[in-house]
C-alpha positions as a Markdown table, in Angstrom:
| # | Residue | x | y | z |
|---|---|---|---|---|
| 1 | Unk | -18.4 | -0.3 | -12.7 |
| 2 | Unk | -18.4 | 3.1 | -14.4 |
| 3 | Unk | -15.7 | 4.9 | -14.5 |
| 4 | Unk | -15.5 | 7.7 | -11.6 |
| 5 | Unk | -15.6 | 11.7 | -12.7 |
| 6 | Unk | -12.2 | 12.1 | -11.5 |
| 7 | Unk | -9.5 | 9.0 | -10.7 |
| 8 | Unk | -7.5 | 9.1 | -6.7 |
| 9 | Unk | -3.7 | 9.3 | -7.5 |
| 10 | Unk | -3.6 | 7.2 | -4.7 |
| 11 | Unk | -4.7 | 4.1 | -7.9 |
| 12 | Unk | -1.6 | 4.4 | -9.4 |
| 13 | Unk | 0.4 | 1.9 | -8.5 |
| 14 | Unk | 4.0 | 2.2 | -8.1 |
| 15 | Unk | 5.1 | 0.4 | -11.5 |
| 16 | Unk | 2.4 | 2.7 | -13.6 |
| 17 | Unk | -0.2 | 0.8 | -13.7 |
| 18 | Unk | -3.6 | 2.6 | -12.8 |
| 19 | Unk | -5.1 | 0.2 | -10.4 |
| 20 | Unk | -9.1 | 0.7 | -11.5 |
| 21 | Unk | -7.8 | -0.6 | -14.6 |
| 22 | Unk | -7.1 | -4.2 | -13.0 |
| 23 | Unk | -9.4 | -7.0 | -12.8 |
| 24 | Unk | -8.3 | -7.0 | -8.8 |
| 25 | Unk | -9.4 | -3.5 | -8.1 |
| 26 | Unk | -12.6 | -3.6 | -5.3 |
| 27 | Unk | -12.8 | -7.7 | -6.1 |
| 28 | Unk | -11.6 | -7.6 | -3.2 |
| 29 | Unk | -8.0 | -5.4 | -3.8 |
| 30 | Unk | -8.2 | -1.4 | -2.9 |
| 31 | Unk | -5.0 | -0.5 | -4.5 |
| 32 | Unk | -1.1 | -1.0 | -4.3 |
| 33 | Unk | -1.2 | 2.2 | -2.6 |
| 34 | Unk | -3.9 | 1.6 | -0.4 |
| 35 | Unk | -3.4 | -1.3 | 1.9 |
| 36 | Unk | -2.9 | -4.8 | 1.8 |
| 37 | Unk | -6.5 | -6.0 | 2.2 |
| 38 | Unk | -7.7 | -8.4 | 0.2 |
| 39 | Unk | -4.3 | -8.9 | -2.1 |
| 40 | Unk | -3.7 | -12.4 | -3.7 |
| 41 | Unk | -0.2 | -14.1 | -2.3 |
| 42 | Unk | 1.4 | -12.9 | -5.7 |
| 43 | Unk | 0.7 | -9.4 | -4.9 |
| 44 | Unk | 1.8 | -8.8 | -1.4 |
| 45 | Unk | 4.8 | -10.6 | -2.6 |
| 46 | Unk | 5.4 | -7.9 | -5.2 |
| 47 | Unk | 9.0 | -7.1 | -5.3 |
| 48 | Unk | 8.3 | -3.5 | -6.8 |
| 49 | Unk | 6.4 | -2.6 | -3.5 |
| 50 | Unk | 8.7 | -4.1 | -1.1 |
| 51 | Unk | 11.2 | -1.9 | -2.9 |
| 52 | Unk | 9.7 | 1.2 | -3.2 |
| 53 | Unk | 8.5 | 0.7 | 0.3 |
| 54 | Unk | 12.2 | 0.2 | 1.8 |
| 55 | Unk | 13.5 | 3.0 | -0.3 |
| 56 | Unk | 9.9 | 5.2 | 0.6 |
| 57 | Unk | 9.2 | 6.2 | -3.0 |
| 58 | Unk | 5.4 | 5.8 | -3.9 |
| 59 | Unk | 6.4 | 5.7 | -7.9 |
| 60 | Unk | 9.4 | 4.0 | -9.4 |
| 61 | Unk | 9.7 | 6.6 | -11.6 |
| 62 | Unk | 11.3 | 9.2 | -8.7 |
| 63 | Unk | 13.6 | 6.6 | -7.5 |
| 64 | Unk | 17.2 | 7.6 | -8.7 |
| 65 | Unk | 18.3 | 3.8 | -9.9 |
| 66 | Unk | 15.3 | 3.9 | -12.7 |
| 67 | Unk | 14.5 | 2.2 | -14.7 |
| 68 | Unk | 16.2 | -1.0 | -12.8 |
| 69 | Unk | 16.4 | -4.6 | -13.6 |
| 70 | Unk | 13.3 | -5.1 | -11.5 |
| 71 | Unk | 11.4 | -2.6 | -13.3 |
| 72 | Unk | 12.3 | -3.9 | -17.0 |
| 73 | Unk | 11.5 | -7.6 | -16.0 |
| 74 | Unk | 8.3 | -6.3 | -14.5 |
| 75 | Unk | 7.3 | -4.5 | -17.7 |
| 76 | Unk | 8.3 | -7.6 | -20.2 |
| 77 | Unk | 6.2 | -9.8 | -18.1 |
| 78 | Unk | 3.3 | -7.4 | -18.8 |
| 79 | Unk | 4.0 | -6.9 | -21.9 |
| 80 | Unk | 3.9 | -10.7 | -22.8 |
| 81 | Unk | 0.9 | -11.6 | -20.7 |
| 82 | Unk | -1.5 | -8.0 | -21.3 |
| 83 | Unk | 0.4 | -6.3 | -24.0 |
| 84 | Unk | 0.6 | -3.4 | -21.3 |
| 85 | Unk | 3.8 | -1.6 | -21.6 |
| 86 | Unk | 4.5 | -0.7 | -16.9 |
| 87 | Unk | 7.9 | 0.3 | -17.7 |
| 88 | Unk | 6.3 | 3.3 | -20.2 |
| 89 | Unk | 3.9 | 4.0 | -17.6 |
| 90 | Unk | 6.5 | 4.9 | -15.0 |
| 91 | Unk | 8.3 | 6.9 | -17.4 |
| 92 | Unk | 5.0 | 8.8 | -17.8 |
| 93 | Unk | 4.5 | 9.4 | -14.3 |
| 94 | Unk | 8.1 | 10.3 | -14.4 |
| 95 | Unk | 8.2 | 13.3 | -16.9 |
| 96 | Unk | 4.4 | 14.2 | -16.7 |
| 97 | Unk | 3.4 | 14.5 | -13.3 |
| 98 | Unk | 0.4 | 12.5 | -11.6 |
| 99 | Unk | -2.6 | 14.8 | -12.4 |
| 100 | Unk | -1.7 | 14.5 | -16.1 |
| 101 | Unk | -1.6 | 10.9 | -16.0 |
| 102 | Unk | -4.4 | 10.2 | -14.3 |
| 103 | Unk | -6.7 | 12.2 | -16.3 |
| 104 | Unk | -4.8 | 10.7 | -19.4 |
| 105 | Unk | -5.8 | 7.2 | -17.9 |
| 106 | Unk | -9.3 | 7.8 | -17.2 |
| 107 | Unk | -10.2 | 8.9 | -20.8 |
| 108 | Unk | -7.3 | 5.3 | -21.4 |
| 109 | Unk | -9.8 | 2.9 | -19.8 |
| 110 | Unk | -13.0 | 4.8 | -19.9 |
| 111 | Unk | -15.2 | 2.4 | -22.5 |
| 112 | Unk | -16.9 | 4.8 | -25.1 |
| 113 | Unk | -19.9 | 2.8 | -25.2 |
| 114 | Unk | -20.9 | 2.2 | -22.0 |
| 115 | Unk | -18.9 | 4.6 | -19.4 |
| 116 | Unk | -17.3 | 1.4 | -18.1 |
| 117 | Unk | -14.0 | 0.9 | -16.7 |
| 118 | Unk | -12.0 | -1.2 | -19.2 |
| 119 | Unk | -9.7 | -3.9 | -17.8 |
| 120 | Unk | -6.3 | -4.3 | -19.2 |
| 121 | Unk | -6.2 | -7.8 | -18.5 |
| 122 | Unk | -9.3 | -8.5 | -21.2 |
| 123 | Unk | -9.7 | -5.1 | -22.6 |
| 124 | Unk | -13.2 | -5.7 | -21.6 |
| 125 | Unk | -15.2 | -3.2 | -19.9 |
| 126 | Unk | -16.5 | -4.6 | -16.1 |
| 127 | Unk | -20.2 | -5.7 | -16.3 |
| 128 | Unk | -20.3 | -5.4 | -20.2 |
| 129 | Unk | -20.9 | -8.2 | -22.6 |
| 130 | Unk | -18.2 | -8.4 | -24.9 |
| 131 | Unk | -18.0 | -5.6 | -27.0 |
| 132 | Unk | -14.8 | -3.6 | -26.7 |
| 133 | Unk | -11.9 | -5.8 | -27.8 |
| 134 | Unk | -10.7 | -4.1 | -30.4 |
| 135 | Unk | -9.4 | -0.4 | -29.9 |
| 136 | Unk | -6.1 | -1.1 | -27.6 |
């Protein structure tokens, strides 16, 4: 998949993560945002969605209890499993504003060899051989 000219805000998810970043995204997930097509059972049991979909916030960042216990056990569980800091990425939505980030994260996961979008599970690009494991 290459990487689109400009990225929907509607792909960041709630907790920071950019969803065309994840493996998930189109295979067969549209987005945290988007609808609950195609989600695994871990995903539509996300607590971070069920939150910020009780409390009608579309990022953690704007909610006024921020960064909560949720949020930081969400973001050491990413850390340890992608190295992918969420907790930093709501704090970016936070003080930078969506258009910002979303054009920070397109040139993020935008693979400089082939165009491809760059998966932060395998820091692989979609579609690629192997060759773009070592810039994160």
């Amino acid at each position: 998949m290459k990487m689109p000219d400009k990225l929907d805000s509607k792909l960041l998810a709630p907790c920071g993560i950019n969803c065309i970043s994840c493996e998930r995204y189109q295979n067969p997930c549209a987005g945290c945002l988007i609808g609950d097509d195609g989600k695994t059972k871990s995903s539509l049991k996300c607590k971070i969605k069920s939150c910020f979909d009780t409390k009608n916030f579309s990022y953690c960042g704007r909610c006024s209890e921020f960064p909560c216990p949720q949020m930081k056990k969400h973001s050491k569980k990413y850390i340890k499993r992608y190295d992918l800091n969420t907790l930093e990425s709501a704090k970016r939505i936070k003080n930078m504003g969506i258009g910002k980030i979303t054009d920070s994260d397109r040139e993020k996961w935008t693979c400089p060899q082939c165009g491809g979008v760059i998966k932060f599970q395998t820091k692989n690009a979609v579609n690629v051989t192997i060759h773009y494991n070592s810039f994160f």
